[in-house]
GUFIKOL-423024 format. One record per residue (C-alpha): residue number from 1; x, z, y. Coordinates in nm, 3 decimals. Layout:
<recs>
rec n=NUM; X=X; Z=Z; Y=Y
...
</recs>
This chain:
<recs>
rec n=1; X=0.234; Z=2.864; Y=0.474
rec n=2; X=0.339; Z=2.709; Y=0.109
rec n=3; X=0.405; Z=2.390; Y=-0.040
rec n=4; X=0.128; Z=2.415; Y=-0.193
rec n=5; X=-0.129; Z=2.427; Y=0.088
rec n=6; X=0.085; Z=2.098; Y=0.225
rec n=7; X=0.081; Z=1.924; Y=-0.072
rec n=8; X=-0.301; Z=1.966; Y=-0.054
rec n=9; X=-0.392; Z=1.839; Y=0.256
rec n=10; X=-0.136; Z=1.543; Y=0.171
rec n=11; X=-0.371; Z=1.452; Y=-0.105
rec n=12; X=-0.665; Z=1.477; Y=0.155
rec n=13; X=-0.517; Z=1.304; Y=0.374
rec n=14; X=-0.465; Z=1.024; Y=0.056
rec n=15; X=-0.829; Z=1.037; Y=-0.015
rec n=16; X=-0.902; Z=0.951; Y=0.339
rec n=17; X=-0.681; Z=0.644; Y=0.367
rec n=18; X=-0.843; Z=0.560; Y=0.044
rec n=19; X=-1.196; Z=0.592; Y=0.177
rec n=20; X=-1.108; Z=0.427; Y=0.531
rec n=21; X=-0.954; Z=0.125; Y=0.323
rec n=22; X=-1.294; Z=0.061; Y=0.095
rec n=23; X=-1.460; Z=0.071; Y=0.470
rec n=24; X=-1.202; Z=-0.204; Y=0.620
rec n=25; X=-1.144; Z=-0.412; Y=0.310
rec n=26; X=-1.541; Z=-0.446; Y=0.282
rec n=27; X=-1.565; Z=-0.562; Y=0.686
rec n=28; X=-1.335; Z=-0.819; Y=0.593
rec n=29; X=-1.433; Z=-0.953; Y=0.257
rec n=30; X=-1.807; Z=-1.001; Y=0.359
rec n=31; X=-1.629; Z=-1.194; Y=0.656
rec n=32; X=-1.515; Z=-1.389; Y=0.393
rec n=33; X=-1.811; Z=-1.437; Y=0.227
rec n=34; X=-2.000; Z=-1.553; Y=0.521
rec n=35; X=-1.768; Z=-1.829; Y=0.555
rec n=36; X=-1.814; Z=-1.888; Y=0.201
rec n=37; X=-2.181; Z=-1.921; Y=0.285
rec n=38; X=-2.115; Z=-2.140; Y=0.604
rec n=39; X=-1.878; Z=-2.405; Y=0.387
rec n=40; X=-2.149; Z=-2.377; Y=0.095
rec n=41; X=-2.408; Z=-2.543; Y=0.380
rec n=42; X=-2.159; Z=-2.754; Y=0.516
rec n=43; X=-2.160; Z=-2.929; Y=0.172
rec n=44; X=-2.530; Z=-2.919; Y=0.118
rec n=45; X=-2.586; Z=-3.107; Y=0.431
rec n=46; X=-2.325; Z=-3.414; Y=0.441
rec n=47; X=-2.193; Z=-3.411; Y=0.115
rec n=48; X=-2.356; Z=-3.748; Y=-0.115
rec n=49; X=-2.295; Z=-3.846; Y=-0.454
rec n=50; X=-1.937; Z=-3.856; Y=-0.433
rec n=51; X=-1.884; Z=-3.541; Y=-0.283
rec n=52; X=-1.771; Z=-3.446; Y=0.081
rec n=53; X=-1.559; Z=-3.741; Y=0.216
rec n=54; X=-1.273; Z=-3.740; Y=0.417
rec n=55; X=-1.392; Z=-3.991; Y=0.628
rec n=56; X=-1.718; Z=-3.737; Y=0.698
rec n=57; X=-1.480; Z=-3.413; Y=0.750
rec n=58; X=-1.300; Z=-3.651; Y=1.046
rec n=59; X=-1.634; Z=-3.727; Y=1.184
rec n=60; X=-1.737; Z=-3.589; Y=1.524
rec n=61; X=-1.928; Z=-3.258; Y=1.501
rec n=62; X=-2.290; Z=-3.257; Y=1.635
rec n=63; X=-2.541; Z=-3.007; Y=1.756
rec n=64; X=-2.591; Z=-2.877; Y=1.401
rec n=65; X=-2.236; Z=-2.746; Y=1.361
rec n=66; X=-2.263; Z=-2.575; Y=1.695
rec n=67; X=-2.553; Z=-2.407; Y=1.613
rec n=68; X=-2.375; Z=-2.296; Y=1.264
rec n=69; X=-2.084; Z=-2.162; Y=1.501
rec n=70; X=-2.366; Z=-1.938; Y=1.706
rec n=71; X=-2.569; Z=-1.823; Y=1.394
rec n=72; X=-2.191; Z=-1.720; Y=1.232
rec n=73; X=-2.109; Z=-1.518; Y=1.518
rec n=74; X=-2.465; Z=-1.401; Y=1.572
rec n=75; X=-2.463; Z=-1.196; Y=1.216
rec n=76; X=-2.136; Z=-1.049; Y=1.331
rec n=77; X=-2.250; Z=-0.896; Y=1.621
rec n=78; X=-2.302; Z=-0.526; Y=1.625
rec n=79; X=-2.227; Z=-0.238; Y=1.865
rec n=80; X=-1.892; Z=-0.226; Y=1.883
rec n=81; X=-1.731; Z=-0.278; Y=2.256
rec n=82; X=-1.615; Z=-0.639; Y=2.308
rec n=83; X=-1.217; Z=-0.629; Y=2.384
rec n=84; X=-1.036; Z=-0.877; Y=2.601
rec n=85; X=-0.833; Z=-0.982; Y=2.292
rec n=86; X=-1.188; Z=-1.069; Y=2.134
rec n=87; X=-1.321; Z=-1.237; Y=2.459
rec n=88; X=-1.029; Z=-1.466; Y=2.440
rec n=89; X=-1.048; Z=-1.599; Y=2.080
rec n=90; X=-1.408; Z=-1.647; Y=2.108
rec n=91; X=-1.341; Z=-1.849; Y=2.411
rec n=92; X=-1.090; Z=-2.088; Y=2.250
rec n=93; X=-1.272; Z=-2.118; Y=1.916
rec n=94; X=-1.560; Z=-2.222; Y=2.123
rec n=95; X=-1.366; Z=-2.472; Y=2.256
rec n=96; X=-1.289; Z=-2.619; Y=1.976
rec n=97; X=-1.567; Z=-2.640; Y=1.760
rec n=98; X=-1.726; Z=-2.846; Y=2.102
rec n=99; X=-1.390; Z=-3.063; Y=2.105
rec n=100; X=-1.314; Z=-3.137; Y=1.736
rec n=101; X=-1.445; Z=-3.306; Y=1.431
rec n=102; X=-1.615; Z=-3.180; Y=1.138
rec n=103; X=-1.267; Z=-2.994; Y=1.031
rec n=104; X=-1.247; Z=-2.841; Y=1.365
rec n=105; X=-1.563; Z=-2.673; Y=1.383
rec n=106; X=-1.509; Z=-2.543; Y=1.051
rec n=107; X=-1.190; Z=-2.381; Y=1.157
rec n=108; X=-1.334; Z=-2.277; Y=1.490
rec n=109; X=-1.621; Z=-2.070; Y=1.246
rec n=110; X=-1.361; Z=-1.938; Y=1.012
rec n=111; X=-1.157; Z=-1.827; Y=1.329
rec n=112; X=-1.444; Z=-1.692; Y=1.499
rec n=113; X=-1.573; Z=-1.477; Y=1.224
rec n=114; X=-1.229; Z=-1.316; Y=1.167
rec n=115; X=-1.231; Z=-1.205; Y=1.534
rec n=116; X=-1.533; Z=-1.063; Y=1.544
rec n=117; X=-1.419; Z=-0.850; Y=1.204
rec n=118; X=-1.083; Z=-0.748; Y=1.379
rec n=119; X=-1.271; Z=-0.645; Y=1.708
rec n=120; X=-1.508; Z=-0.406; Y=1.480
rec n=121; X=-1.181; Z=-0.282; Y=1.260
rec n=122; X=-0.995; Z=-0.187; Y=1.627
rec n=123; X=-1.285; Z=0.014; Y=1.722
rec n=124; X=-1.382; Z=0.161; Y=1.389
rec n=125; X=-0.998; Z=0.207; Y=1.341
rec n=126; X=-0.981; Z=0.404; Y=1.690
rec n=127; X=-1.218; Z=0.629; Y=1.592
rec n=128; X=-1.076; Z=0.703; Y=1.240
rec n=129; X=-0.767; Z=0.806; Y=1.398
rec n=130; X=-0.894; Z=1.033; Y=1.668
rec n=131; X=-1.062; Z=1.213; Y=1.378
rec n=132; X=-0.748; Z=1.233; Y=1.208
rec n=133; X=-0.588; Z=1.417; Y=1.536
rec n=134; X=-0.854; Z=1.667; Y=1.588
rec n=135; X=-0.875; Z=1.741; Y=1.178
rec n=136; X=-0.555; Z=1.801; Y=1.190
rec n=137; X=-0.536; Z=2.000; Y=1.476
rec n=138; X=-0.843; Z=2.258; Y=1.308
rec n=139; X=-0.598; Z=2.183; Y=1.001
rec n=140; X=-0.322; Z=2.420; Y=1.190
rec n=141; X=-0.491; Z=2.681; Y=1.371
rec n=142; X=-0.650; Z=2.750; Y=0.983
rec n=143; X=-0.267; Z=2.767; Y=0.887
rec n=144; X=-0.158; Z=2.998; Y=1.205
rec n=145; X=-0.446; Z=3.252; Y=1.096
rec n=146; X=-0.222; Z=3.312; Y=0.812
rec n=147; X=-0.557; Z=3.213; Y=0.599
rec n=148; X=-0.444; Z=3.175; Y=0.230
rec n=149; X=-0.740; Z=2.989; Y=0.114
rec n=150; X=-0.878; Z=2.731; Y=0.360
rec n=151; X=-1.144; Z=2.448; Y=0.356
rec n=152; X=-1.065; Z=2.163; Y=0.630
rec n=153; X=-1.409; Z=2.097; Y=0.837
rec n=154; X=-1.530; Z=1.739; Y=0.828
rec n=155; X=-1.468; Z=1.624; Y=1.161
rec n=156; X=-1.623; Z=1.252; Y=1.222
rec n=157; X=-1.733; Z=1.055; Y=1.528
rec n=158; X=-1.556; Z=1.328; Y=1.809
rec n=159; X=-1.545; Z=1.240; Y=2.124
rec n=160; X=-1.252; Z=1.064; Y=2.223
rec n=161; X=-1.112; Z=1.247; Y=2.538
rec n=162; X=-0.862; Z=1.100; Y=2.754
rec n=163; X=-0.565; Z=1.357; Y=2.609
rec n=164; X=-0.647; Z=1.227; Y=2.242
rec n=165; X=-0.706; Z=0.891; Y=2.379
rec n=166; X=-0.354; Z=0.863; Y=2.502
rec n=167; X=-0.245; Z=1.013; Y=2.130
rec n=168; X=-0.489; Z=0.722; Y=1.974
rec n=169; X=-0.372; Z=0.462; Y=2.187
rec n=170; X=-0.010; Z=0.573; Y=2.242
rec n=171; X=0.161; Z=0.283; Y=2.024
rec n=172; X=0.110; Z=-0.084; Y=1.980
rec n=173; X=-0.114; Z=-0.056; Y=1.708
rec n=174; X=-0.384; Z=-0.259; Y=1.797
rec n=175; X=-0.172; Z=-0.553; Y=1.920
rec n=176; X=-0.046; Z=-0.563; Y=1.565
rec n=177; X=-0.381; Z=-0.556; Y=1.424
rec n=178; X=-0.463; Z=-0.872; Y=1.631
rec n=179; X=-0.114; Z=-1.046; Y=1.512
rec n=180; X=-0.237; Z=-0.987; Y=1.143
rec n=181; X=-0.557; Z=-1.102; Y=1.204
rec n=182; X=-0.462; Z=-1.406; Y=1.381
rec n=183; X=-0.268; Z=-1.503; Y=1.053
rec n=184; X=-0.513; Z=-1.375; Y=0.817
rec n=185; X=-0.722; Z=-1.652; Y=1.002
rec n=186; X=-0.424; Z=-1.891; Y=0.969
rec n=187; X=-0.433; Z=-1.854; Y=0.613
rec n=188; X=-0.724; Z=-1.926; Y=0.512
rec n=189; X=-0.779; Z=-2.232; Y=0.789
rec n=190; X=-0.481; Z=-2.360; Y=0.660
rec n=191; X=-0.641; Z=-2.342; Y=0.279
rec n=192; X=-0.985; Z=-2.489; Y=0.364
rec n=193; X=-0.807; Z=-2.753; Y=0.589
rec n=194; X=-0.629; Z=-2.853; Y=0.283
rec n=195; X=-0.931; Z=-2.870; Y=0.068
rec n=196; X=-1.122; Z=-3.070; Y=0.275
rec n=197; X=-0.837; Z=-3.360; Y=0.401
rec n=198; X=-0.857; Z=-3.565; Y=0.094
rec n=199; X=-1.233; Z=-3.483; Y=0.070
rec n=200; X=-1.433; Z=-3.189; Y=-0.141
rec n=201; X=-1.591; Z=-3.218; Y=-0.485
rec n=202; X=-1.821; Z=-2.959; Y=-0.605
rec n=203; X=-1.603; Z=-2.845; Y=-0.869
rec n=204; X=-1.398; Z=-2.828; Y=-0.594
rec n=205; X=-1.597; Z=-2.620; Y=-0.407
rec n=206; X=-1.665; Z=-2.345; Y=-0.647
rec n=207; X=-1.303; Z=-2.320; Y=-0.686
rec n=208; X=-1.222; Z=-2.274; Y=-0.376
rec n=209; X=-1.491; Z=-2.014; Y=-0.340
rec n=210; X=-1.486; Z=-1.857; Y=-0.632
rec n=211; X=-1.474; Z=-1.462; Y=-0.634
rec n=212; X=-1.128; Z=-1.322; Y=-0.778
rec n=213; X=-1.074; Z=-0.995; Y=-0.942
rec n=214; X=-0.875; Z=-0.791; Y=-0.625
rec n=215; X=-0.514; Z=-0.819; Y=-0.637
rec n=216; X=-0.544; Z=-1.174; Y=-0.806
rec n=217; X=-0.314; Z=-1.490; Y=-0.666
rec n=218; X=-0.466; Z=-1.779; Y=-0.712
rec n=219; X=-0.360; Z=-2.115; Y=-0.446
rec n=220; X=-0.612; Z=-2.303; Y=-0.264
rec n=221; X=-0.833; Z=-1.994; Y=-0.326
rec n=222; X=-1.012; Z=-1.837; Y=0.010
rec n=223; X=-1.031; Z=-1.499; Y=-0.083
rec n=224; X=-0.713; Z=-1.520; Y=-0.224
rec n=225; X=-0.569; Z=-1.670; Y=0.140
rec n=226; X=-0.681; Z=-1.358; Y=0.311
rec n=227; X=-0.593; Z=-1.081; Y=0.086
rec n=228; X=-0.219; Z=-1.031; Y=0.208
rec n=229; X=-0.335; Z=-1.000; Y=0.572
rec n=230; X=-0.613; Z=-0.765; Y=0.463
rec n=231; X=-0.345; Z=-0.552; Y=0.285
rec n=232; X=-0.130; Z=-0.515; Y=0.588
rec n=233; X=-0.414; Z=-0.457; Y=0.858
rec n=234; X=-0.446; Z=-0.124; Y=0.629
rec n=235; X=-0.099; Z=-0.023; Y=0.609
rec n=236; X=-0.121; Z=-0.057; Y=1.006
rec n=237; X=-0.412; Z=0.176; Y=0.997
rec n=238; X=-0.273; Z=0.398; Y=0.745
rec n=239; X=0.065; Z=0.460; Y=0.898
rec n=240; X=-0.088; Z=0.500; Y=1.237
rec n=241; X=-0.310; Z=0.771; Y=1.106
rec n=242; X=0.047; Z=0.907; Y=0.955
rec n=243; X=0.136; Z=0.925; Y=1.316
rec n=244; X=-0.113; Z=1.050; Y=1.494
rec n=245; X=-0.150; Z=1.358; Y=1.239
rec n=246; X=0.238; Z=1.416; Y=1.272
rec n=247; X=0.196; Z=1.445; Y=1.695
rec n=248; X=-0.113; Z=1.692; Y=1.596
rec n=249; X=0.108; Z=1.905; Y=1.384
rec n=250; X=0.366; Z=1.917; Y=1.655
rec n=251; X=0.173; Z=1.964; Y=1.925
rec n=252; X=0.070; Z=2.290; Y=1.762
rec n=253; X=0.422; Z=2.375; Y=1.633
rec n=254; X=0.502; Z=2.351; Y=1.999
rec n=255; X=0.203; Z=2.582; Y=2.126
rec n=256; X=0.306; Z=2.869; Y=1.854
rec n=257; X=0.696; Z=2.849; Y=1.949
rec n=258; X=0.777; Z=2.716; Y=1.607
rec n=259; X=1.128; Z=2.715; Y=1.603
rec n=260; X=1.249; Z=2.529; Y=1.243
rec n=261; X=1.039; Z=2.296; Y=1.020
rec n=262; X=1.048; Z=2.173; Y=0.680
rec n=263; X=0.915; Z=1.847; Y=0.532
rec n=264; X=0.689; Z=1.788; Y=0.265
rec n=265; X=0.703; Z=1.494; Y=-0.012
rec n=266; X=0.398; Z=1.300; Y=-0.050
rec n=267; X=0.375; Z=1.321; Y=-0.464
rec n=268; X=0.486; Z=0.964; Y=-0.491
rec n=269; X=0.765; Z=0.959; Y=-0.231
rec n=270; X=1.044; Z=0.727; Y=-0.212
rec n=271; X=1.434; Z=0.831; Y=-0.274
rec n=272; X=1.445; Z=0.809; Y=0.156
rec n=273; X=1.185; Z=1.077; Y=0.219
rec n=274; X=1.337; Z=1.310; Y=-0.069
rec n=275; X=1.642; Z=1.293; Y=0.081
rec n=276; X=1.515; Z=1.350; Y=0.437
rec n=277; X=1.350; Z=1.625; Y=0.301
rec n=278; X=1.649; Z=1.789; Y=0.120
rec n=279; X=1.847; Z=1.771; Y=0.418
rec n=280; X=1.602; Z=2.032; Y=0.594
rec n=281; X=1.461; Z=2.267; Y=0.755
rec n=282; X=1.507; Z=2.117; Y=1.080
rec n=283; X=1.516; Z=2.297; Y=1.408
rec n=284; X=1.235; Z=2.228; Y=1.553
rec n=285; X=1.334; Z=1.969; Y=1.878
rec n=286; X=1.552; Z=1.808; Y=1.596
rec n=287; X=1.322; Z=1.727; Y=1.330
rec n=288; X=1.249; Z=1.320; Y=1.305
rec n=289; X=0.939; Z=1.171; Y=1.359
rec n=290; X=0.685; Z=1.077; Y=1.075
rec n=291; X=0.615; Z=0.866; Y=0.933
rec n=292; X=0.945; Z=0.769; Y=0.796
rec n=293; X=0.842; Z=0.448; Y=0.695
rec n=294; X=0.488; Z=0.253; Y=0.651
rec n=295; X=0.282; Z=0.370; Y=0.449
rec n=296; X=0.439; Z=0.732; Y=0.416
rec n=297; X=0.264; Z=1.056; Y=0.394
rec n=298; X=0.499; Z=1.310; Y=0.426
rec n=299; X=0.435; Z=1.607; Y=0.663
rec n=300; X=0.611; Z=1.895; Y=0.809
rec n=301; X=0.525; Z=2.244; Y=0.739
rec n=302; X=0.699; Z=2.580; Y=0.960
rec n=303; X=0.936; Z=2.700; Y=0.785
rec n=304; X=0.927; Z=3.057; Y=0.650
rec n=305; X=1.255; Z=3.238; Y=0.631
rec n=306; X=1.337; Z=3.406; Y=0.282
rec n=307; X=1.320; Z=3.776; Y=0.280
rec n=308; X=1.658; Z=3.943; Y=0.290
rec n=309; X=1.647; Z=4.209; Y=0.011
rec n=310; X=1.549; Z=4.540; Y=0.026
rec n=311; X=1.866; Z=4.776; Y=0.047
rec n=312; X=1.969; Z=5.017; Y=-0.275
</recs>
């Protein structure tokens, strides 16, 4: 076992939060476009001359914006399980798109929509990180063979039995993918709410539609509105992953009898994980958990005592 061989898995494990991100960000921004698409027929149909009115937007919905609340959720729907916490917003968004005006059902599509993204990203999510487990487990018994070169199989969709279900599943996670997501649908209610309460012109519109270059802060924007959310649903995802490959790696240190570790920098660590990592090698019951902070990718190697030298 080397630095080296770490330091090369770290940087597969990088790729794969990498790869895993494109897959969430893109679940969520076509979210975002289909409520782009449901405002942009919102306008077309009671917007006159003069634009979308205020006095319209407080207007009482009618059958048309219900059946714009089904047909948003409809192309949504896919395979993935429906959880309680799912169950429940769909249940109070319903609610009020049937209770509200014009504004309301807006929100209530915006708010559905979200959900149904956040309930595909939990189960997606839950798979991603079950994969990581049992990668990472192959991952060791490659480095207990004492094999110097080694290629990492490429483990997807495993099943998920109840021992790495309880690893998956064995922090709170999810409920802070559902507090993100509830603001992420905060956000951009809160922006379109705004837009529309003094009434909407088309140049308006397009503004508040328009698509921004990733990373880019623009107010009253809706892509903009749900970009911070978006970035912090993936360092959930990310750091859980972090975990769940650090209980993999000591699960197996465990089954071999390793008896002192040492920790290995992620090539862009912070001063806090070079300094953990100077401090070591740990015994093995003594070493801290990873990760040491969001978003970290530091891992823990056994530790190989230095020859003594050869007697004269």
């Amino acid at each position: 076992m080397t630095d080296q061989q770490e330091e090369q898995r770290i940087s597969q494990l990088l790729s794969s939060d990498k790869r895993f991100k494109g897959q969430t960000d893109n679940f969520y921004v076509q979210t975002l476009k289909l409520i782009s698409d449901n405002l942009r027929a919102f306008y077309a149909r009671y917007a006159s001359s003069k634009g979308l009115t205020a006095d319209v937007v407080r207007q009482r919905i009618t059958h048309w914006d219900l059946d714009q609340f089904i047909h948003a959720i409809d192309l949504l729907s896919d395979d993935a399980p429906i959880s309680e916490e799912l169950k429940k917003r769909k249940k109070l968004y319903k609610y009020q798109a049937a209770g509200g005006d014009h504004a309301d059902a807006v929100a209530a599509i915006i708010g559905a929509t979200i959900a149904v993204t956040t309930n595909k990203v939990q189960h997606v999510s839950r798979q991603h990180l079950a994969n990581d487990y049992a990668a990472e487990q192959r991952y060791q018994q490659v480095i207990a063979s004492k094999h110097i070169v080694w290629t990492l199989p490429h483990t997807q969709g495993i099943q998920i039995t109840p021992a790495i279900g309880h690893v998956v599943d064995g922090s709170d996670w999810s409920d802070r993918l559902w507090v993100h997501s509830d603001n992420m649908v905060a956000d951009v209610q809160k922006v379109v709410r705004n837009s529309l309460s003094g009434g909407l012109q088309q140049q308006q519109l397009e503004k508040l539609l328009q698509h921004l270059q990733p990373g880019t802060n623009a107010a009253g924007n809706l892509q903009a509105a749900g970009e911070t959310e978006m970035w912090m649903v993936d360092r959930i995802i990310r750091s859980e992953s972090a975990r769940v490959v650090d209980k993999a790696t000591m699960d197996s240190f465990k089954n071999r009898r390793v008896k002192r570790v040492d920790i290995v920098t992620e090539p862009d660590a912070c001063d806090k994980c070079k300094e953990l990592a100077a401090r070591g090698p740990f015994l093995l019951v003594e070493c801290p958990a990873l990760p040491w902070h969001p978003n970290c990718r530091c891992k823990k190697r056994e530790h190989v005592e230095n020859e003594e030298p050869t007697p004269i």
